[in-house]
C-alpha positions in Angstrom: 2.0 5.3 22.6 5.4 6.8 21.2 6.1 7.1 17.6 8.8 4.7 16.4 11.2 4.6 13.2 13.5 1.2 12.2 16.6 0.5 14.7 18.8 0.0 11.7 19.0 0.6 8.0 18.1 -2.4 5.6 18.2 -2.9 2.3 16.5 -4.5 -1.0 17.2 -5.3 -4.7 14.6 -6.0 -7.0 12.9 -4.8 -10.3 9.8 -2.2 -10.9 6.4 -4.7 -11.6 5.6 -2.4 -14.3 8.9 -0.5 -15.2 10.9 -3.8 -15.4 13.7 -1.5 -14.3 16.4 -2.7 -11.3 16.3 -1.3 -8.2 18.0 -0.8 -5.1 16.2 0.2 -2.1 17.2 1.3 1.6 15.4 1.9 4.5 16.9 3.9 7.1 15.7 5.3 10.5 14.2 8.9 9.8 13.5 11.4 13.2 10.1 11.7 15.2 7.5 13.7 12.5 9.3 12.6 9.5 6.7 10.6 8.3 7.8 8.3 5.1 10.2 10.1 2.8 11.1 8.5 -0.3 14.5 9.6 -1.4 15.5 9.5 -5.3 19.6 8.9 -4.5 19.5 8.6 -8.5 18.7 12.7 -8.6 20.7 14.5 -6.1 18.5 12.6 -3.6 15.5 14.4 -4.8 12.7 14.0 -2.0 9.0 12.7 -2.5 7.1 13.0 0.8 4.6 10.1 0.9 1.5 12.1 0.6 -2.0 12.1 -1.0 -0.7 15.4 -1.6 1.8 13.9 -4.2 -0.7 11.3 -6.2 0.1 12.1 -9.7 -2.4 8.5 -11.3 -3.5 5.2 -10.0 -4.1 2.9 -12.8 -2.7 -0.4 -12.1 -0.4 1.5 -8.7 0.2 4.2 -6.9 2.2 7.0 -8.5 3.7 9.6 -6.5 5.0 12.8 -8.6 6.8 15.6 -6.9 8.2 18.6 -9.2 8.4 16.5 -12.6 10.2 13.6 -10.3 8.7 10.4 -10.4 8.1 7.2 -7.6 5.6 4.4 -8.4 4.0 1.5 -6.9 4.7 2.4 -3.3 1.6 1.0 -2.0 3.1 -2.4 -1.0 6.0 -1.1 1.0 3.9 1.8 2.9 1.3 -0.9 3.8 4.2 -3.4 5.4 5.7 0.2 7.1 1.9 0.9 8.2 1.4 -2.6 9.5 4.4 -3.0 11.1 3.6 0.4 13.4 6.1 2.4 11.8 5.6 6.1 12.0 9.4 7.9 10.3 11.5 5.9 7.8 13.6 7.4 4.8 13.1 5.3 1.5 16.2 5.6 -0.5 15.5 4.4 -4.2 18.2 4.5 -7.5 15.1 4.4 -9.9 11.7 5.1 -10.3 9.6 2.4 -9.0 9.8 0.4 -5.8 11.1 -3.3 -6.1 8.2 -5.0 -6.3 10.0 -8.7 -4.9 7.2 -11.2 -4.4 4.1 -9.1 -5.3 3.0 -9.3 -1.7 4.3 -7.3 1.4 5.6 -10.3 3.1 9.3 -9.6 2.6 8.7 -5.9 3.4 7.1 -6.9 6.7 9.9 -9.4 7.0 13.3 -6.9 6.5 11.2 -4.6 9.0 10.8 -7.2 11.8 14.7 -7.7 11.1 15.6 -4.2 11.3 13.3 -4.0 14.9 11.5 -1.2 15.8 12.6 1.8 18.1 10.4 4.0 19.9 11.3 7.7 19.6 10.9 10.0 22.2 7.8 11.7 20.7 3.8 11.1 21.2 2.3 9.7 18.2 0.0 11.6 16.6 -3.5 9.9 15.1 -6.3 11.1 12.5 -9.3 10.5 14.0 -12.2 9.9 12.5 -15.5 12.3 13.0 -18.1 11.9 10.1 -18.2 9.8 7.4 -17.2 10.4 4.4 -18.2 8.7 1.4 -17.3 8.1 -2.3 -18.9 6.2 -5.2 -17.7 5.7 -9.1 -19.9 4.1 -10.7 -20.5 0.4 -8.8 -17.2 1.5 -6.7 -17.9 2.4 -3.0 -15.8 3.5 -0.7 -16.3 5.1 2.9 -14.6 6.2 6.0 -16.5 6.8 9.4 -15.3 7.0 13.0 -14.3 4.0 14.7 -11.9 3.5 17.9 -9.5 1.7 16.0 -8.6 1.1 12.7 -10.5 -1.5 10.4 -11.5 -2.4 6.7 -14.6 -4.2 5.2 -13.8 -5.1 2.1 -15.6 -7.1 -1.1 -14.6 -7.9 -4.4 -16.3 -9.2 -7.0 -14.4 -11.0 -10.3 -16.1 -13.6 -12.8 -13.8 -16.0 -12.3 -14.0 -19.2 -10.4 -11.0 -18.4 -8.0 -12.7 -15.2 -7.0 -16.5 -14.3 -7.7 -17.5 -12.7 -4.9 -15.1 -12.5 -1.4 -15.2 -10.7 1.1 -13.0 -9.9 4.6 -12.8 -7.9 7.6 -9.6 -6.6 8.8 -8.9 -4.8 12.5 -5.6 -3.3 13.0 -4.3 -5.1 16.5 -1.1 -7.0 17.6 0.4 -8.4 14.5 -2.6 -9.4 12.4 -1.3 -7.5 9.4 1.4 -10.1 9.7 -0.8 -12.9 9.9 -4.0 -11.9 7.9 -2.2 -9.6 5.1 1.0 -9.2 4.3 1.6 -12.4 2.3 -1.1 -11.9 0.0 -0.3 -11.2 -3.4 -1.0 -9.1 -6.3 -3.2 -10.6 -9.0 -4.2 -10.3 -13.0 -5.4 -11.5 -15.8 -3.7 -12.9 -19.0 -6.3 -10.9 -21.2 -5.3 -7.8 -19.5 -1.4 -8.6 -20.5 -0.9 -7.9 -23.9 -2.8 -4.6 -23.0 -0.4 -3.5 -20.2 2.7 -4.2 -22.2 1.5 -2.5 -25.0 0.9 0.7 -22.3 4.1 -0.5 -21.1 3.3 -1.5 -18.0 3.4 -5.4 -16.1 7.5 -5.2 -18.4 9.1 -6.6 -14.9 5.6 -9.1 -13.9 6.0 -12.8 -13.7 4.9 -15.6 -12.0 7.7 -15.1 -9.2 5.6 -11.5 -8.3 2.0 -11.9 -8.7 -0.9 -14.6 -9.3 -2.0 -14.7 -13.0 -5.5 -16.4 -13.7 -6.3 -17.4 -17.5 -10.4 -17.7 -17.9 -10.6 -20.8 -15.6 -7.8 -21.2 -13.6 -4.3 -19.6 -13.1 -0.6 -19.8 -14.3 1.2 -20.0 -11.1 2.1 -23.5 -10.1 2.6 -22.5 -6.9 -0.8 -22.9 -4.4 -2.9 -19.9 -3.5 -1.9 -18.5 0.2 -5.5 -18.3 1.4 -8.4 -19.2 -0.3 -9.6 -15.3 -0.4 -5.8 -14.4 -1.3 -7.5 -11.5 -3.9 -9.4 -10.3 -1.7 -6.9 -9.8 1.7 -4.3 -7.9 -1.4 -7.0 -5.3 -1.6 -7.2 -4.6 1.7 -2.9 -4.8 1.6 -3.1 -2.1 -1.3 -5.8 -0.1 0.8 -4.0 0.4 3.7 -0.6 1.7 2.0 -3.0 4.2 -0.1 -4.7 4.8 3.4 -0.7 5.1 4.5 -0.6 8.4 2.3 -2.9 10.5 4.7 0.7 10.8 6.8 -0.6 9.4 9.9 -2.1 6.3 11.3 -5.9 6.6 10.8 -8.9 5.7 13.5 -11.8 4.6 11.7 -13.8 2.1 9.3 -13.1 1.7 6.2 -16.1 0.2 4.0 -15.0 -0.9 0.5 -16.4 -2.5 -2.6 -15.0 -3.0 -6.1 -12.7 -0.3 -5.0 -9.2 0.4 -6.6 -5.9 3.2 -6.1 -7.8 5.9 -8.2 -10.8 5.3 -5.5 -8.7 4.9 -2.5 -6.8 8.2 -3.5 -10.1 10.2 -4.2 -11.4 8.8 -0.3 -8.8 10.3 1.7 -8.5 13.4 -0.4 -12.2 14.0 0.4 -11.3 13.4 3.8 -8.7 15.6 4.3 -10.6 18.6 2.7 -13.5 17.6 5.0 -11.8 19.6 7.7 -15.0 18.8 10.2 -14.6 15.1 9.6 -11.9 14.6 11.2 -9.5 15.7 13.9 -5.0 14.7 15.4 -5.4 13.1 18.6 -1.9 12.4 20.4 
């Protein structure tokens, strides 16, 4: 297996999900051991490695903060880049959050597929799993343990009658990130609204970018994806945290009622766990 970056730039306008600001967005081929670099073009094209190194919070996304410079949400985009085997790729970004276009990674996964895929002329590197390693806060659980390839358990559990409890398994092999996860979308709750916008976050949501569910049913008028929609976005948002470690991962993933904050604290654990886990090529 050789490491591979995008044949050809590609591009995408949108706004920030909680920002509400417009962005443009460019993804362009980066050299063997980049990694993902996102690139503020807006600030001398500042650089923010994408790195657990770099997680400033994870309340409702994925924040990366780099010398005072800000990115946020990237979670969505890493996971499509992730899923679609990509291994070096330059972000470039005129604002501070990534567009967040249809809530789901679908048309990430989509402008990748466009773009094709090259294969560099390097071995690509894997973190292997050796011990578990675990985290818990409070009824959240989340674990890593060696595996030969790459999967994630995953159960969530909402009182509401589109979710309660659902659960999915997801195994990294030939295109079933296309076909089991990309399309599913991000999800919330009109009694959590007022509250965002008031924290001013959610100030670019709408039903064009993520499902909204009132007490017994939802906004959208638009059908549900897959019955367990809520429950495949988890694992979406897991792997682009998971993305963060700067390499594709072997091993299990085990998660329930987990979030960004959790999925952060997880591979930070790891990565200080220097005897759980070794770089295969």
């Amino acid at each position: 297996m050789r490491q591979t970056t995008i044949a050809k730039p590609i591009e995408a306008t949108g706004v920030g999900l909680h920002t509400g600001v417009p962005v443009n967005m460019r993804l362009r081929p980066a050299p063997a051991n980049t990694g993902y670099i996102f690139v503020r073009t807006d600030l001398d094209n500042f650089e923010i490695p994408a790195s657990v190194e770099y997680v400033g919070h994870c309340s409702y996304a994925t924040t990366l903060v780099r010398r005072g410079v800000v990115l946020s949400t990237c979670e969505h985009l890493l996971s499509a880049l992730r899923g679609a085997d990509v291994d070096n790729c330059f972000i470039d970004l005129d604002n501070i959050e990534i567009p967040i276009l249809d809530g789901s990674s679908e048309n990430f996964y989509e402008l990748i597929a466009e773009a094709r895929i090259a294969e560099q002329d390097a071995p690509r590197r894997y973190l292997k799993v050796r011990e578990k390693v675990e985290i818990e806060q409070g009824d959240r659980r989340m674990s890593i343990e060696p595996a030969e390839n790459f999967s994630i358990e995953c159960v969530i559990d909402f009182k509401h009658p589109f979710i309660n409890r659902q659960s999915f398994t997801f195994t990294a092999d030939n295109g079933s990130y296309g076909r089991e996860i990309a399309s599913a979308r991000t999800f919330g709750f009109t009694e959590e609204i007022e509250m965002l916008r008031k924290a001013n976050l959610a100030l670019g949501g709408s039903l064009d970018n993520a499902i909204v569910l009132t007490p017994d049913g939802m906004l959208n008028e638009t059908p549900l994806r897959f019955d367990d929609e809520f429950v495949r976005h988890k694992i979406l948002d897991i792997i682009g945290d998971v993305a963060l470690v700067g390499l594709p991962v072997l091993g299990k993933i085990t998660a329930e009622k987990s979030g960004h904050a959790v999925h952060a604290a997880l591979m930070s654990k790891l990565l200080k766990t220097e005897s759980a886990w070794e770089i295969l090529e």
